[in-house]
N, C-alpha and C positions, 0 to 999 in steps of 0.2 A: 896068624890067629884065625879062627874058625871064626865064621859071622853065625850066632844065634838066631833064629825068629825071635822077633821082640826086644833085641839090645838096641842100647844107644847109639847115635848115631857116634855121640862123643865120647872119643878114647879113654875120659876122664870117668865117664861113668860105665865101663863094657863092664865091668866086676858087679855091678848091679843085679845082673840080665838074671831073672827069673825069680829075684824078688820084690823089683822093680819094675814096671811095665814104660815104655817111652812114654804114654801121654801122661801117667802119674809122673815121671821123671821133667817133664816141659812142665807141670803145673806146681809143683816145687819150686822149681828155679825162678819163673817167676812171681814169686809169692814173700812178701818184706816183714820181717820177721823182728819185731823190737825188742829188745834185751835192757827192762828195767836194773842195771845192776851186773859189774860184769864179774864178780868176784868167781862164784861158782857158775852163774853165765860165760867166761872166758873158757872153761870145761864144754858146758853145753855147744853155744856155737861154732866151735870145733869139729865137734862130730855131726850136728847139721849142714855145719858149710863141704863135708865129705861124704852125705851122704847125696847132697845136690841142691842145698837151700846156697841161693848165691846173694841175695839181696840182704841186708840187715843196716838197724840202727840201735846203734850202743851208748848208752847213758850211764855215767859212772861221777863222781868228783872226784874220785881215792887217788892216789898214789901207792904203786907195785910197791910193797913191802914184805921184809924175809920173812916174815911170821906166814906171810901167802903160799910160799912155799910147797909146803907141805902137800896142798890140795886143791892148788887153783893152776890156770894151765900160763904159767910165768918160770922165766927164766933169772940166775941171778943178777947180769945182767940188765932186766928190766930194771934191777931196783929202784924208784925214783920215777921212775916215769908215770905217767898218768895212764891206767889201767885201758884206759877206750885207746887210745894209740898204739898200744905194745899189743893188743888183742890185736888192733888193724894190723899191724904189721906181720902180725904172725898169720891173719888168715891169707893176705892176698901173699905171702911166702908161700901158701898149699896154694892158692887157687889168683893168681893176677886177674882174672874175668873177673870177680866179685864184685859187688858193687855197698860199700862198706863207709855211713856215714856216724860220723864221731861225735858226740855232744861231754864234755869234759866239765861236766856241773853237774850238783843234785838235783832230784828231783824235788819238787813242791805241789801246794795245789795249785799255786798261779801258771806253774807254765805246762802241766802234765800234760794237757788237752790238745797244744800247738804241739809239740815235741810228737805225739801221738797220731799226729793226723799222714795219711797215709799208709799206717801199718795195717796190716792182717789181720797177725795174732802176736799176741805180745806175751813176754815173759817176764814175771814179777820175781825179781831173785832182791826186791830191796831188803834191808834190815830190818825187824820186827821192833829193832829199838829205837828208832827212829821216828820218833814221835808216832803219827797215823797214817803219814805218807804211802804205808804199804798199802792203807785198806781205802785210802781214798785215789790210790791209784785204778785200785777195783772199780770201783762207782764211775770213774768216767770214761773207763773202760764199757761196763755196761753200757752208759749214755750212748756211745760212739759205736755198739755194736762189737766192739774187739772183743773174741776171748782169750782169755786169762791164763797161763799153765805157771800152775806153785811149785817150785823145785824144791826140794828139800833134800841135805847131807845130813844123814842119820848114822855117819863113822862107816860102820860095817853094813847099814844099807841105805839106800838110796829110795825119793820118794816123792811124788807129785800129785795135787790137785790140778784137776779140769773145769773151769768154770766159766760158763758160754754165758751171755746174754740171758739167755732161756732160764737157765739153772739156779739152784739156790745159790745163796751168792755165800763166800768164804767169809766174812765180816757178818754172816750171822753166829758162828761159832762161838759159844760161850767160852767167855774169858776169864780163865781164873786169875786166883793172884803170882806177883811175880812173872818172870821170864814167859811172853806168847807161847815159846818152841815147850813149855812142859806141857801145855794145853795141847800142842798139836802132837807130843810125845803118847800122853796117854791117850788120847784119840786114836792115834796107831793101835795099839796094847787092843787098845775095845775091840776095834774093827777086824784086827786080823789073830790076835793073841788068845782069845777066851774062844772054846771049842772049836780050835781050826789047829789043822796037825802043824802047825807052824809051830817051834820053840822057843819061845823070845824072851826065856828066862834072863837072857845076856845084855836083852833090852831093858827089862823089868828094873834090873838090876842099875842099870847104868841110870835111868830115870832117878833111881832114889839118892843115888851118888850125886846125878845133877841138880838136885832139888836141893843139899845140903851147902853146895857151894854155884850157888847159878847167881847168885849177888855179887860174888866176886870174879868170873872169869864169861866172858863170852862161849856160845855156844862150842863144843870142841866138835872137832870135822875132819876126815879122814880121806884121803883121796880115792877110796876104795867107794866110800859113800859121793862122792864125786861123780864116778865113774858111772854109779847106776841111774843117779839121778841124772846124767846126761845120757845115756840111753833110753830112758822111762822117757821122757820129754822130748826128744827127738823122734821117738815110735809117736809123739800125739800130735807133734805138728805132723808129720806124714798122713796120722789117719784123719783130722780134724781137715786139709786142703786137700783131699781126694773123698771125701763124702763118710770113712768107714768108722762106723759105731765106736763112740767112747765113752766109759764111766764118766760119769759130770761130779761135782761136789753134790752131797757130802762124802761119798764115795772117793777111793784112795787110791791110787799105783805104788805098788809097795815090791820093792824085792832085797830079801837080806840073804848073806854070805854066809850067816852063823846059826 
């Protein structure tokens, strides 16, 4: 193999080299990345932990179920098992260096703050149905200085909020009634749908479909919308531990397939 200027020293990352600089690749790897929630975070740190994030702490209560399937990164196999174990297991299968701690409980407001201490940046992938848990994991986030990245599976696209310390914070979002994700549905539409050559008539569409039936079924989720929102989110831990510019909330990372 030919040595590049500026690849890794480590075999693991040479496929990097030229979109990746060494000292951004050393300040990655050390950098602990907490993963509120491993459903569509099990997607996510996947492709963090390859692109050279080695450190993480996973919080989950669930149990791997078939219905997961479809769009979270389990096997059947897993079934049964406690989601933060079968993610450990599958990352230190890519990478045995990792450094990969498992907390197999929900979150609350009593323990968020201990469970938190030592991370970075943290990823809130909790339920929006979940009582407030998701928004007051935000607030002591704030407190602590951590910023926030909101993943969102939007089916055929995928999508994230960035929200630092600094920024407006996500929990000011007006909340209408019913299902959180129809508020953050048509907050897409506004932001990127109304004079922007974007076509989201397929979005528009699926909105009014969700609105009819969002009392009877959980959000639906696609692994294709997986897919982006573990990209999106991975480009912002990279840019957010190497200093480079990123949209903050209210501002959106949005990319659709359709």
């Amino acid at each position: 193999m030919v040595r590049v200027a500026g690849m890794s020293k480590e075999e693991r990352y040479h496929k990097n080299v030229l979109y990746v600089r060494p000292e951004e690749q050393a300040k990655i790897k050390e950098t602990t990345i907490f993963l509120a929630g491993v459903g569509l975070g099990s997607m996510i740190v996947e492709t963090a932990l390859r692109l050279g994030f080695e450190s993480f702490v996973l919080v989950d209560g669930d149990e791997v179920e078939t219905s997961n399937l479809n769009r979270q990164n389990y096997s059947a196999q897993d079934t049964g098992k406690s989601k933060v174990q079968a993610t450990k297991e599958h990352l230190l299968s890519i990478n045995p260096n990792a450094h990969i701690v498992c907390h197999h409980l929900f979150l609350n407001p009593d323990n968020i703050a201990e469970l938190l201490t030592g991370a970075d940046i943290a990823i809130n992938a909790i339920d929006f149905d979940v009582a407030e848990t998701a928004f007051v994991f935000d607030e002591i986030c704030q407190q602590m200085k951590i910023p926030v990245i909101h993943p969102l599976n939007l089916g055929w696209a995928g999508a994230a909020y960035l929200v630092t310390p600094e920024s407006e914070q996500f929990s000011d979002m007006a909340r209408g009634e019913g299902r959180f994700e129809l508020t953050l549905i048509k907050n897409i539409i506004d932001q990127h749908g109304k004079g922007s050559k974007l076509d989201l008539s397929w979005f528009e569409g699926f909105l009014d479909d969700y609105k009819r039936c969002s009392d009877q079924i959980t959000p639906p989720q696609l692994a294709v919308g997986s897919a982006l929102a573990s990209a999106i989110v991975t480009n912002l831990l990279f840019s957010l531990v190497n200093g480079i510019a990123a949209r903050t909330y209210p501002a959106i990372h949005f990319l659709s397939t359709r």
